[in-house]
C-alpha positions in Angstrom: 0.0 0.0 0.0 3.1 2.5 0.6 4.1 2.5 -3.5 0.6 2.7 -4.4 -0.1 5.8 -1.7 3.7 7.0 -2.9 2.3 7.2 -6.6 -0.9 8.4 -6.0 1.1 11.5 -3.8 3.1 11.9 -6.8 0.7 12.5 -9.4 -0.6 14.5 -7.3 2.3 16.6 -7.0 2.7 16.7 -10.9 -1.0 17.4 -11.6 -0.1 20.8 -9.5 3.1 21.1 -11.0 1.1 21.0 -14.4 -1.3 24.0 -12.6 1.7 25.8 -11.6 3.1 25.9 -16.0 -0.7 26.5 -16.8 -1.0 29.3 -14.0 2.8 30.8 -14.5 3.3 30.6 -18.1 0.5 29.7 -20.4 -1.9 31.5 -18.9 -2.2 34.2 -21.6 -1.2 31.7 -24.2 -3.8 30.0 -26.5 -3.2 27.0 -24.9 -3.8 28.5 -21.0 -6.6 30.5 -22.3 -8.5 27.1 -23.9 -7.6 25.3 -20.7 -9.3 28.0 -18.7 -11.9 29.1 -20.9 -10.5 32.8 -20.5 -11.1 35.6 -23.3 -7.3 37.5 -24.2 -8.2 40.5 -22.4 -9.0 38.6 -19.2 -5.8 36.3 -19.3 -4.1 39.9 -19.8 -5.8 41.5 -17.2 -5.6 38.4 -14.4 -2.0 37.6 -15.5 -0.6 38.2 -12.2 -3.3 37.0 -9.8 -2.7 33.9 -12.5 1.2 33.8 -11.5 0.4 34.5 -7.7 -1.7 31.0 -7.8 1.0 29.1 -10.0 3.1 29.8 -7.7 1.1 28.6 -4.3 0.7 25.5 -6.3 4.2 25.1 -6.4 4.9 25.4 -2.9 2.3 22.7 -2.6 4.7 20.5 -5.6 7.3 21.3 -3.3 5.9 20.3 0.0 5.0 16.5 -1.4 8.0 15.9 -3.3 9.7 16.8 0.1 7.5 14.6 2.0 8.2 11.5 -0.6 11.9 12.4 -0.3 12.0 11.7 3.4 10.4 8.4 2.7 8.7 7.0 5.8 9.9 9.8 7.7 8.2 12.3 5.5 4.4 11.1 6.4 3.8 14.2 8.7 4.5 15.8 5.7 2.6 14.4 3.2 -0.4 14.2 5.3 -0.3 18.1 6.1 0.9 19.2 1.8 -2.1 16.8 1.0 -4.4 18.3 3.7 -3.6 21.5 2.1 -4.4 20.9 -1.5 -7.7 18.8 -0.3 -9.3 22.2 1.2 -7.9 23.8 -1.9 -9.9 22.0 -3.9 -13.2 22.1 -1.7 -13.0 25.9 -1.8 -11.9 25.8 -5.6 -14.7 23.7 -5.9 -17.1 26.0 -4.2 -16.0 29.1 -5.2 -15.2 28.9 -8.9 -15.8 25.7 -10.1 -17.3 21.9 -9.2 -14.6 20.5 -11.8 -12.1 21.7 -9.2 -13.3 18.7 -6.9 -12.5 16.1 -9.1 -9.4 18.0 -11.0 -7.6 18.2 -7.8 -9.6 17.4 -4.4 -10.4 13.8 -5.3 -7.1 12.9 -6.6 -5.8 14.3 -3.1 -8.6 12.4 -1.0 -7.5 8.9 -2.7 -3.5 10.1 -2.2 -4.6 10.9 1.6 -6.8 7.1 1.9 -4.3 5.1 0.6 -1.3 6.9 2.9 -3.4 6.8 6.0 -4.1 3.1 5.2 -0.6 2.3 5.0 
């Protein structure tokens, strides 16, 4: 069960490393703005707020690798970076939209299941 939760908290952490290129640097692109839905003047306008949350979700990319690099050490860890990208997703999923949920809260839940069940 400990590969299986180490995977799941890895895709995790590269599903929000993809966030972080979409947020950072595509945001404004064709390719951020067909991800996001976004018209060019928004994307131009939100740029920054856009780079603000690319960047939180790297601190969250950060946090799990860190917590996988400590190995069984690093559960603490992984449990609190997970914790944090679970209420991410509720309030993303509240707040702006329900695809949020199942983009990146249910991918943490099942990361956070399979670790606690180790």
């Amino acid at each position: 069960m400990t590969t299986a939760a180490n995977i799941a908290i890895a895709l995790v952490a590269l599903l929000h490393a993809y966030f972080l290129v979409l947020e950072m640097f595509l945001w404004d692109k064709p390719f951020g703005r067909r991800a996001f839905k976004l018209t060019p003047e928004f994307a131009a306008a939100s740029k920054g707020l856009a780079a603000n949350q690319g960047l939180y979700n790297g601190f969250l990319v950060a946090g799990l690798v860190w917590g996988l690099s400590l190995g069984a050490a690093g559960i603490d860890v992984k449990v609190f970076f997970l914790a944090c990208v679970v209420v991410a997703g509720l309030f993303g999923g509240a707040t702006v939209s329900r695809v949020i949920l199942f983009v990146q809260a249910i991918p943490a839940i099942i990361a956070l299941a399979l670790l606690l069940a180790t």
